[in-house]
C-alpha positions as CSV (number, residue, x, y, z in Angstrom):
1,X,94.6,43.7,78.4
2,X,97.5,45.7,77.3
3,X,97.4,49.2,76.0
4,X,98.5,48.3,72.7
5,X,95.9,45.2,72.8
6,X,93.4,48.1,73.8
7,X,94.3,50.2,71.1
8,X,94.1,47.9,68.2
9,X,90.5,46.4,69.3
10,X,89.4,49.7,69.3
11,X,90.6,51.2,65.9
12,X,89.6,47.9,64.4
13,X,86.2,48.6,65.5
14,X,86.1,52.5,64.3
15,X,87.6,51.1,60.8
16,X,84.7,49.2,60.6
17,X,82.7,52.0,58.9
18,X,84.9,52.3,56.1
19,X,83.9,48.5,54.7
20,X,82.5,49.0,51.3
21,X,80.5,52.3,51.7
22,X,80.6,53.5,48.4
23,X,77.9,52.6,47.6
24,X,78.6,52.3,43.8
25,X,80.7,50.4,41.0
26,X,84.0,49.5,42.8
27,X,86.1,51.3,39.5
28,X,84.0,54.7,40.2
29,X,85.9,54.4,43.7
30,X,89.3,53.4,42.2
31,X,89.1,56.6,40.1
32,X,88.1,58.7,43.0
33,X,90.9,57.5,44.7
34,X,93.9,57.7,42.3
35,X,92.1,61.2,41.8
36,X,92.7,62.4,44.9
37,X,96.4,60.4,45.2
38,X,97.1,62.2,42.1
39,X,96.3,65.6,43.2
40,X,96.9,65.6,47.1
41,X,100.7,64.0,46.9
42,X,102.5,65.9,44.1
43,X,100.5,68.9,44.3
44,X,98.7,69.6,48.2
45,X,101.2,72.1,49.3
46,X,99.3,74.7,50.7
47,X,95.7,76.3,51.9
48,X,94.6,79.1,53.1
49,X,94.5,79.3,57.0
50,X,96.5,76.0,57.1
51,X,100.2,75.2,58.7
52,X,102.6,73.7,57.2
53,X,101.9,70.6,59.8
54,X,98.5,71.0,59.3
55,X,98.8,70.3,55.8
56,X,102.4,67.7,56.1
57,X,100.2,65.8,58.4
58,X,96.9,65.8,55.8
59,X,99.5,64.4,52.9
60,X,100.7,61.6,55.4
61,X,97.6,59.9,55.9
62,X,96.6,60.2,52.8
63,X,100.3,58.2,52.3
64,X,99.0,55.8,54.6
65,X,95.6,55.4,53.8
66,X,95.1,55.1,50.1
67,X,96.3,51.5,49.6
68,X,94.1,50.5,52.2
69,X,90.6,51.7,50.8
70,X,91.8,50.9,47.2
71,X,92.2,47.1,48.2
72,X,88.8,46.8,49.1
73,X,87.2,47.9,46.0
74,X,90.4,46.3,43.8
75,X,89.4,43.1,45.4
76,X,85.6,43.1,44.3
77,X,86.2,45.3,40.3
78,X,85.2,43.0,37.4
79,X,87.9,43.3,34.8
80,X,85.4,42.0,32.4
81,X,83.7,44.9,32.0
82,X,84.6,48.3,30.9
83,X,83.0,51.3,32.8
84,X,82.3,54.7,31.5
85,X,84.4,57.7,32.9
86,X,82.7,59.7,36.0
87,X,83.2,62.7,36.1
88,X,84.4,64.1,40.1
89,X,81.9,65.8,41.8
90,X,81.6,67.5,45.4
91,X,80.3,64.9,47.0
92,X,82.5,61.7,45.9
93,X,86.0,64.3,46.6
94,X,84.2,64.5,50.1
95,X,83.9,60.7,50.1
96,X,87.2,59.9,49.0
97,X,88.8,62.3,51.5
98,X,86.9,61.2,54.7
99,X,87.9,57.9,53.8
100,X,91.3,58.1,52.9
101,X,91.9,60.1,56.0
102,X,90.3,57.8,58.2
103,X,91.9,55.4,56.5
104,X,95.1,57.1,56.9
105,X,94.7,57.6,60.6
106,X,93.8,53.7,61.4
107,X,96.8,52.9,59.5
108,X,99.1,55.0,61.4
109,X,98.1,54.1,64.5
110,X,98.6,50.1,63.3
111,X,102.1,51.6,62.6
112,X,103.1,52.5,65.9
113,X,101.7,49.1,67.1
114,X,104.3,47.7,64.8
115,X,107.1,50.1,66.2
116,X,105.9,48.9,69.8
117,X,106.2,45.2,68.5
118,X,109.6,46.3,67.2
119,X,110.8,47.5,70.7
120,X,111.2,51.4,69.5
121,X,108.2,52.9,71.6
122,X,105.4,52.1,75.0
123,X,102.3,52.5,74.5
124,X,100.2,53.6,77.5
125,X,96.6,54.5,78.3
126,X,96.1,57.5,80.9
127,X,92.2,57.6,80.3
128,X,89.9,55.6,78.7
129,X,90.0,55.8,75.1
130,X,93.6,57.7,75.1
131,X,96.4,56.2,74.4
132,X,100.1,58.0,74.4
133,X,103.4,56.9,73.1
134,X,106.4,57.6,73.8
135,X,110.1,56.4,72.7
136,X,111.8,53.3,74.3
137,X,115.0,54.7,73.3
138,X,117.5,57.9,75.0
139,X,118.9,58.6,71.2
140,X,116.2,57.5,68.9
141,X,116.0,58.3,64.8
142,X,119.3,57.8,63.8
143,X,117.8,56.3,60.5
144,X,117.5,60.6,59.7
145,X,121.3,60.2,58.9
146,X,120.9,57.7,56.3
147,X,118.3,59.9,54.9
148,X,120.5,62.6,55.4
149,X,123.5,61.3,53.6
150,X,121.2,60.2,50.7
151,X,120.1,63.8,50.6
152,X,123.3,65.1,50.5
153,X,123.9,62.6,47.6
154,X,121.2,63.9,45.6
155,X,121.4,67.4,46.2
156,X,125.2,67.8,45.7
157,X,125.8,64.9,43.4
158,X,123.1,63.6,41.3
159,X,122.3,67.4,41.2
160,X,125.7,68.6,39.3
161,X,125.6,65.5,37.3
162,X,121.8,66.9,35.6
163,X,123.4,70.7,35.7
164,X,126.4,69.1,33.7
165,X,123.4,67.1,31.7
166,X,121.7,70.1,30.8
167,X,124.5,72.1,30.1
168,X,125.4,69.6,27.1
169,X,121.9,69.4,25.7
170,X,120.0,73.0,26.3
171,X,116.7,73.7,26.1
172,X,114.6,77.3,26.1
173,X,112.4,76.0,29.5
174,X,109.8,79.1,28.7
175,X,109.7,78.9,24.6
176,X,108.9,74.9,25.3
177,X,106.1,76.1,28.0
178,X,104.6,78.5,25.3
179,X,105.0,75.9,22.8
180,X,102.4,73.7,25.2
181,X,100.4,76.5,26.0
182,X,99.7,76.6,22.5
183,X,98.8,73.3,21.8
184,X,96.2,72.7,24.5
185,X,92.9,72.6,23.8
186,X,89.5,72.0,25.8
187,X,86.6,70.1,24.7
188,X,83.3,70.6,25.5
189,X,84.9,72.8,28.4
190,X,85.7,70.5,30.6
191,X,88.3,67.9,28.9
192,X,91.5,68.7,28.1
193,X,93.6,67.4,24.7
194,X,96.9,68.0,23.0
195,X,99.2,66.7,20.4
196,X,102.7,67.4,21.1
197,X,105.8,68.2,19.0
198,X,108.9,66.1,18.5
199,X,110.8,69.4,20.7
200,X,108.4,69.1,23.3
201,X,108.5,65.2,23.4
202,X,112.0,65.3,23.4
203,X,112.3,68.4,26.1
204,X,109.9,66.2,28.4
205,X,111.8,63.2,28.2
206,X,115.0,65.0,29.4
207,X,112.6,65.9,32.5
208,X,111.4,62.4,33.1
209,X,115.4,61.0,32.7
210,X,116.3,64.0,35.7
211,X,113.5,62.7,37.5
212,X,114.5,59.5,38.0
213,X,118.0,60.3,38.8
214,X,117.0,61.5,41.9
215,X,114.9,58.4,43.2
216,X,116.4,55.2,45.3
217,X,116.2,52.3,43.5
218,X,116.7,53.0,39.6
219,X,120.5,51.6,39.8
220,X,119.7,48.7,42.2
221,X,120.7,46.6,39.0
222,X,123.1,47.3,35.9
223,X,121.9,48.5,32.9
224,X,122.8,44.9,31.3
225,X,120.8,42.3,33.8
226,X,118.0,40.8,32.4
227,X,114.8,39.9,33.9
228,X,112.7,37.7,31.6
229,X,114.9,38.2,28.5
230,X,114.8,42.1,28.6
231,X,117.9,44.2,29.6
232,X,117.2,46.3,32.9
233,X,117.9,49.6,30.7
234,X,115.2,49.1,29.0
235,X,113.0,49.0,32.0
236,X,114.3,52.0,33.2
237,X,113.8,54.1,30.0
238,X,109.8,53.2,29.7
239,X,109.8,54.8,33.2
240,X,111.7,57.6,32.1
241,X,109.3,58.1,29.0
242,X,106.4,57.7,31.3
243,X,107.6,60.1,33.9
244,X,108.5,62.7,31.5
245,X,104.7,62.4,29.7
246,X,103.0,62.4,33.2
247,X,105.5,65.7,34.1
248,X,103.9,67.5,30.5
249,X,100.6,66.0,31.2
250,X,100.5,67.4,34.8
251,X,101.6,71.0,33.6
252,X,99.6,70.8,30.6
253,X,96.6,70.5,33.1
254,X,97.6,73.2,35.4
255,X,98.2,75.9,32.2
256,X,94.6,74.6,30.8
257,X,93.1,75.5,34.7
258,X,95.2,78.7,34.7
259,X,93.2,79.8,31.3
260,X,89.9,78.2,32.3
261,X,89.0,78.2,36.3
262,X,85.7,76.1,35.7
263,X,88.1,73.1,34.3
264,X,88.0,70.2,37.3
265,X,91.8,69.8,37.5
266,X,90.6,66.1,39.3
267,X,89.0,65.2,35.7
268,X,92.2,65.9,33.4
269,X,94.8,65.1,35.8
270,X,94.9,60.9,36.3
271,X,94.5,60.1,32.6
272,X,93.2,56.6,31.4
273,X,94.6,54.9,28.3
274,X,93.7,51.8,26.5
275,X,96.6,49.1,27.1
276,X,96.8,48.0,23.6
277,X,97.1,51.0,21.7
278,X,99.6,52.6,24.8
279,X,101.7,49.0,23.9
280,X,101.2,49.8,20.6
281,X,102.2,53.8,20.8
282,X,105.4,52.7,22.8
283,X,105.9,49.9,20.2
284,X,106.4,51.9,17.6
285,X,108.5,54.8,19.2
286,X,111.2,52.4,20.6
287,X,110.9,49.8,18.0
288,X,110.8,47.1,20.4
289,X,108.1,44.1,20.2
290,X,104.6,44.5,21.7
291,X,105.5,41.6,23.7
292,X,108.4,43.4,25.4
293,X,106.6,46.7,26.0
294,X,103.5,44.7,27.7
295,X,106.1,42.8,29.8
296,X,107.6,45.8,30.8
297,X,104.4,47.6,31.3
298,X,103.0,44.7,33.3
299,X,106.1,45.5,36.1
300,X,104.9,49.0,36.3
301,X,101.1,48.1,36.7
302,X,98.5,47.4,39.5
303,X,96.9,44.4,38.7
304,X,94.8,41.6,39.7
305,X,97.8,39.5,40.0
306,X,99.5,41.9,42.4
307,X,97.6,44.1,43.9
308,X,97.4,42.2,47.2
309,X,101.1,41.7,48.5
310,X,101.9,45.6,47.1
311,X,99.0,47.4,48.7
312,X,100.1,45.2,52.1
313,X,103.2,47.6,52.5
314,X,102.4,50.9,54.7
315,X,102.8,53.8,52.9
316,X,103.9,52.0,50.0
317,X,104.2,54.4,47.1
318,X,101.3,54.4,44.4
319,X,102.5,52.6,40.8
320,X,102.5,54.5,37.2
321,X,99.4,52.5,36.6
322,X,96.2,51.0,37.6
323,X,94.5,48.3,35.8
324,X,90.8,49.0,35.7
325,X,89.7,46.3,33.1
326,X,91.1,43.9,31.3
327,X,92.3,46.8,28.5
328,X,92.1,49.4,30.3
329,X,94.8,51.4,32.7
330,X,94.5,54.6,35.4
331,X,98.0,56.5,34.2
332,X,99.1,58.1,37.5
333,X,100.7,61.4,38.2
334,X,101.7,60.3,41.9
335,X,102.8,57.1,40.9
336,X,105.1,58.7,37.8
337,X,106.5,61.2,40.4
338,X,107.1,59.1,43.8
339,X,108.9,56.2,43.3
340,X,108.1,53.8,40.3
341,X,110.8,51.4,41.0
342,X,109.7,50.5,44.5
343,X,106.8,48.2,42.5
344,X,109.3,47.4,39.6
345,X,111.8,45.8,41.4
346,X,109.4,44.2,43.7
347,X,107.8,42.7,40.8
348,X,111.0,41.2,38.8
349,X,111.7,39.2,41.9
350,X,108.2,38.2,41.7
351,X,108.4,37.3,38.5
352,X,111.9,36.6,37.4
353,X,112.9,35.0,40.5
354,X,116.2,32.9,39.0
355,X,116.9,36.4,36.7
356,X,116.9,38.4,40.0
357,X,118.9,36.2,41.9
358,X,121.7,35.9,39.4
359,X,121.5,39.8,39.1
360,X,121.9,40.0,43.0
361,X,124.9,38.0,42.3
362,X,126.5,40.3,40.4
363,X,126.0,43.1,42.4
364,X,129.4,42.9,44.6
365,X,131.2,43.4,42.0
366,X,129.9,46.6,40.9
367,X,129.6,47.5,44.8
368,X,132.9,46.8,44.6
369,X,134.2,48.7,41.5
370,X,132.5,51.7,42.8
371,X,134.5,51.4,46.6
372,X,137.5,51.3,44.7
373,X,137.1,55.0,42.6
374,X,137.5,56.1,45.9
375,X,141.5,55.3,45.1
376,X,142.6,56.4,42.2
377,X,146.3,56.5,43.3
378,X,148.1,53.9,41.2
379,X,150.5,52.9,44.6
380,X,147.3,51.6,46.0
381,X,147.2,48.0,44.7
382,X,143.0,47.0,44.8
383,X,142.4,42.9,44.4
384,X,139.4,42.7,41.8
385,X,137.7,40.0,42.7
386,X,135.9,38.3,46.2
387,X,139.1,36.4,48.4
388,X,138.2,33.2,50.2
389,X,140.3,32.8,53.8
390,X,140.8,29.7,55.5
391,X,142.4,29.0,58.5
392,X,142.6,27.1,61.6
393,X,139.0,26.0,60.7
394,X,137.9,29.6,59.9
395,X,136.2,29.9,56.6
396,X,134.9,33.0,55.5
397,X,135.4,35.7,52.3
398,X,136.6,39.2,52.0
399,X,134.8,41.5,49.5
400,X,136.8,44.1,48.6
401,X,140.6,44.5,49.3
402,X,142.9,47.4,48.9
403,X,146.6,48.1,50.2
404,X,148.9,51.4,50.5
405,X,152.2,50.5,49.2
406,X,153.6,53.7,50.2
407,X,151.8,53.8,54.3
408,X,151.5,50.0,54.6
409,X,147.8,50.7,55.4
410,X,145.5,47.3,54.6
411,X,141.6,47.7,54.2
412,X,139.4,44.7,54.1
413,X,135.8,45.4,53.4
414,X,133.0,43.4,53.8
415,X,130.3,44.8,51.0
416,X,126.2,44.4,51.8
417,X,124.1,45.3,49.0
418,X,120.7,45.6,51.0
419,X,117.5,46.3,49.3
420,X,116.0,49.4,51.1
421,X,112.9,49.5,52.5
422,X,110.4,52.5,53.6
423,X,108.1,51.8,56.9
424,X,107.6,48.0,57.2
425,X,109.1,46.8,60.0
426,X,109.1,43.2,58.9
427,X,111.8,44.2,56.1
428,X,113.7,46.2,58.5
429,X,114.1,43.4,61.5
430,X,115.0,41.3,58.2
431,X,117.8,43.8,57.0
432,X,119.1,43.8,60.9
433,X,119.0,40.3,61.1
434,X,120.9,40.2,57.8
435,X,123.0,42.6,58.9
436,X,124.8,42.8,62.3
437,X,124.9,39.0,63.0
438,X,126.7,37.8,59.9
439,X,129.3,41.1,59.8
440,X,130.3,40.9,63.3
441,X,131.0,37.3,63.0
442,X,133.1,38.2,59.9
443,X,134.8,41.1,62.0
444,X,135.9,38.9,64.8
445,X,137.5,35.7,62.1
446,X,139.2,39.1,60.2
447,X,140.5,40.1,63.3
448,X,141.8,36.5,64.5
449,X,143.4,35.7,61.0
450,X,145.3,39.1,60.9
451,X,146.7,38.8,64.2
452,X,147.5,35.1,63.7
453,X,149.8,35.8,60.4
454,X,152.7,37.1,59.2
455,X,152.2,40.3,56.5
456,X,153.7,37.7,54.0
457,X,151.3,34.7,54.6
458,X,148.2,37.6,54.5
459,X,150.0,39.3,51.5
460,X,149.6,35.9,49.9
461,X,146.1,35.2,51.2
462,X,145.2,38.3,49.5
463,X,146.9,38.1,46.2
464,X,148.8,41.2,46.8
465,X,152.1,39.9,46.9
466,X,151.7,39.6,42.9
467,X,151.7,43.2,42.7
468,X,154.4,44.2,45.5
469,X,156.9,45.2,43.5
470,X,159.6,45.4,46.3
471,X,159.2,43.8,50.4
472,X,156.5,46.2,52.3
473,X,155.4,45.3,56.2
474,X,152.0,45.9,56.9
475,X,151.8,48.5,59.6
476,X,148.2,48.9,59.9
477,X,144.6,47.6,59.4
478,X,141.6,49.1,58.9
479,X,138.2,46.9,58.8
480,X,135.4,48.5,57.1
481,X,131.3,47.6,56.9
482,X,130.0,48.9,54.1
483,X,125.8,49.0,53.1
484,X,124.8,49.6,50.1
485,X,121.6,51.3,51.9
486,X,120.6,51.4,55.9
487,X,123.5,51.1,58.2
488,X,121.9,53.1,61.7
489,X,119.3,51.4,63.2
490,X,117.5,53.0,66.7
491,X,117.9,50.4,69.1
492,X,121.2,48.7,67.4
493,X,124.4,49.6,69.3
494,X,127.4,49.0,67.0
495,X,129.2,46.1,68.9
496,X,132.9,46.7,67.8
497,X,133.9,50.1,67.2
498,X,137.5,49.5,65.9
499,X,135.8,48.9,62.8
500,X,133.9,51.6,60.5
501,X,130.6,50.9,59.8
502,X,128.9,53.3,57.1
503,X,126.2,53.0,54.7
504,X,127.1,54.0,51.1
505,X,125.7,57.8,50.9
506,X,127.5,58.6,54.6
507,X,130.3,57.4,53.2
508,X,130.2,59.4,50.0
509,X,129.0,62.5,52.3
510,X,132.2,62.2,55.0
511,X,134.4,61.9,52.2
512,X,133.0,65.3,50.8
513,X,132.6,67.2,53.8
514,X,135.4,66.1,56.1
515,X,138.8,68.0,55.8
516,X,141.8,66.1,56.7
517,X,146.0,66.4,55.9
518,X,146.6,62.4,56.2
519,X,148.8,61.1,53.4
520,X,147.0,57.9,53.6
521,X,143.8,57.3,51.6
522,X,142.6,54.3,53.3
523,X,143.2,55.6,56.6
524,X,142.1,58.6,56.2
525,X,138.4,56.9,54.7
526,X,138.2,55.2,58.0
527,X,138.8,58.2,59.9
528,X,136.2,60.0,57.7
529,X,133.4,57.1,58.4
530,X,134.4,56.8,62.6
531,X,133.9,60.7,62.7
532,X,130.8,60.7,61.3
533,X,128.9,57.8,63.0
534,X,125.8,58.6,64.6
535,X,127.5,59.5,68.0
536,X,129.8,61.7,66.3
537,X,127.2,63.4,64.1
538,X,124.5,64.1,67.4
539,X,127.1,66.5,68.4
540,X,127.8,68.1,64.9
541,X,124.3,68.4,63.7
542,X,121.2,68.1,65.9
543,X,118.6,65.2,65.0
544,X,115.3,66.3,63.5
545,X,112.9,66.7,66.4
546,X,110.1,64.6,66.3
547,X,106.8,67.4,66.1
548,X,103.7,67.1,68.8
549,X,101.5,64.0,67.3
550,X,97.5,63.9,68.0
551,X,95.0,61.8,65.9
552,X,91.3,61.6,66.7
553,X,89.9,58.3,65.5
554,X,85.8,58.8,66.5
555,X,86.5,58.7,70.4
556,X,89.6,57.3,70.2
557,X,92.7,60.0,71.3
558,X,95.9,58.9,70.4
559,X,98.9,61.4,71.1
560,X,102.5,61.8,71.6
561,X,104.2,65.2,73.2
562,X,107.2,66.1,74.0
């Protein structure tokens, strides 16, 4: 049997013990749960007499094993009946962590059976019940410089854009905090309750709009697609409003604990609303139809319906709500704070599937609207629209196409708007596949039709010859690979590198950071993208190195050192 066969049998059997053991109604466990979720991801950020590892590596298994242990008791709740709140106690947060954890750790370890199964690491087994790991590749994480260039993005873009935001509309940050202060009040000791002002309201939905500026995902469509009759904006703003209560609620909470210690910050924090009268509140607010605002709030919602394909993705981030009866909803701090749009989008292609494709459809163009800001110099002449090539029995399409009057310099793009994806590695071999194949075919009939024509017959092809407004020779071109998300891939070697492959945020981040005297936009943004591939980049700026791993599943070791 093979180490990796070894391993699974083995952690299947140690999971074993975390099958229904509650012990109670399953929507006592869902509370503990989203509980825990609600405090350990936004908030777990230190302990006494714990590292920083110690307590980075406590949060990830409680990423990766809360979906797990909720599915069980999702699977089993009665939606028929409507349960009265628990209050947390010692000995269900002790629960609810042990399980999670375990959880957590079983989940992980089915992870690196994946990445095995994906070719990125060998599993081996020095003793009984060890098991080590160790990478399959000599350069391995270059996916860190996609996250790196999206960091960039939001720390440097996205973050003047809200600076510039807040400088337009400002508010007195500590009179608004003493304004909540003031309106929090505690029942019986142990609750918490509130009712805000139309300046805090407003001040808190500012928040939630900043918030959501800074997640992947929320402009995946434009504002104006619609997904079951309902403009995408609109979707977007309920999870702004949302955000920016669960951001008051959450620091409402943590003044209340600050004046009371004996408050239970796990009883106040995940707050659970009847649906109709939160349809109804939103209803009247946006003046929109109750119909609209359920639809809407069905997208953002754990339900019966789709609870089992969402809680299937590891580490998949936890939604704004939780259905718990058939009117009754879990509102979630982590789910407000990580990403709501990763079960959003998800669920308008479950639901809307014609809607989402024709909004997929449309998304090249804006892709390639956005490329062309990138030259604003009126003598570069940019063709607005997709251009079909045939020749000698070569059919294909170019997505974007600009040309330098002035340098002669052509760029054809070829645009891929790829959804992204987190740690499944089902989704990733399918963005590969989707990938490399089809763009490296399209390289090689680009570069067989350029060499096989004349500037005029590919001036024509292209529709620039409209615009020429005297006779140019095309003296160079550049071939570019654009993706709207992932470009670097461990284990996928770039097969032609006369052409510049970069995902959107590395190109927005080598345009910024890279210095350069050429009198040639479109040259000069390939140059930009070539010097800051992956090889290029592991000699300006070191890879993150992966820390010493070691979980202990019962007797089960499993361990990675470097």
């Amino acid at each position: 049997m093979k180490p990796s066969e070894l391993l699974k049998q083995k952690i299947d059997e140690e999971a074993k013990v975390l099958k229904n053991n509650f012990g109670g109604e399953s929507y006592w466990a869902i509370q503990n749960i989203v509980r825990r979720i609600d405090f350990i991801l936004p908030l777990f950020w230190k302990r006494d007499g714990w590292s920083e590892q110690e307590i980075d590596t406590y949060r990830e298994f409680f990423n990766y094993g809360w979906a797990p242990i909720l599915k069980q008791y999702y699977t089993d709740i009665n939606l028929n009946v409507h349960q009265p709140f628990p209050l947390m106690t010692d000995e269900m947060v002790s629960w609810t962590d042990s399980n999670i954890q375990l959880s957590g750790k079983v989940e992980f370890c089915k992870q690196l059976l994946s990445y095995e199964k994906a070719g990125l690491i060998t599993i081996t087994s020095p003793k009984e019940n060890e098991f080590t790991f160790s990478y399959s590749h000599k350069i391995t994480g270059i996916e860190q410089f996609d996250k790196m260039s999206m960091d960039f993005y939001k720390e440097k873009i996205v973050e003047r854009i809200i600076t510039e935001k807040k400088k337009a509309k400002p508010f007195d940050k500590e009179r608004i905090k003493e304004e909540l202060r003031k309106i929090i009040k505690n029942p019986d000791g142990k609750m918490i309750s509130y009712e805000t002002t139309p300046e805090i309201d407003e001040y808190y939905n500012q928040q939630g709009h900043y918030h959501i500026l800074r997640l992947q995902g929320y402009d995946d469509f434009d504002t104006t697609d619609k997904f079951g009759g309902i403009e995408y904006w609109k979707y977007v703003d309920i999870i702004e409003l949302v955000t920016g209560t669960a951001l008051m609620h959450m620091e409402a909470c943590l003044e209340l604990v600050k004046r009371n210690p004996n408050v239970n910050l796990l009883n106040i924090l995940s707050y659970t609303h009847f649906k109709d009268k939160t349809i109804s509140s939103y209803s009247n607010y946006l003046g929109m139809s109750k119909d609209k605002i359920e639809q809407i709030f069905s997208c953002l919602t754990l339900s019966k319906e789709n609870f089992d394909y969402y809680l299937e993705y590891p580490s998949t981030p936890p939604p704004m709500y939780f259905q718990v009866s058939d009117n009754l909803t879990i509102r979630s701090i982590a789910g407000c704070l990580s990403n709501p749009f990763s079960l959003l989008n998800r669920e308008l292609k479950r639901k809307f599937r014609s809607d989402y494709d024709k909004a997929v459809n449309r998304r090249e163009d804006r892709f390639r609207k956005e490329l062309f800001m990138f030259f604003p110099d009126k003598r570069i002449i940019k063709i607005p629209r997709e251009i079909n090539i045939s020749f000698n029995g070569i059919k294909t399409d170019i997505d974007a196409v600009v040309f330098d009057s002035k340098t002669g310099t052509l760029g054809i793009f070829q645009l891929k708007w790829q959804d992204p994806f987190a740690k499944d590695m089902t989704e990733r071999y399918s963005r590969m596949s989707n990938l490399f194949p089809k763009a490296n075919e399209w390289v090689s009939k680009m570069k067989f039709w350029a060499t096989n024509n004349t500037s005029k017959t590919i001036f024509n092809s292209l529709q620039i010859n409209k615009q020429l407004k005297e006779r140019v020779e095309i003296k160079e071109i550049c071939c570019f690979v654009i993706s709207r998300n992932q470009m670097n891939f461990t284990g996928m070697e770039i097969a032609d590198e006369t052409v510049a492959w970069s995902s959107w945020h590395q190109l927005i981040e080598s345009q910024a950071k890279i210095k350069t005297d050429i009198d040639d936009p479109i040259r000069e943004m390939f140059v930009k993208i070539k010097s800051f591939s992956p090889e290029k980049r592991i000699n300006m700026e070191e890879l993150p190195q992966a820390e010493d791993i070691e979980v202990q599943i019962g007797k089960i070791k499993v361990f990675y050192k470097k």
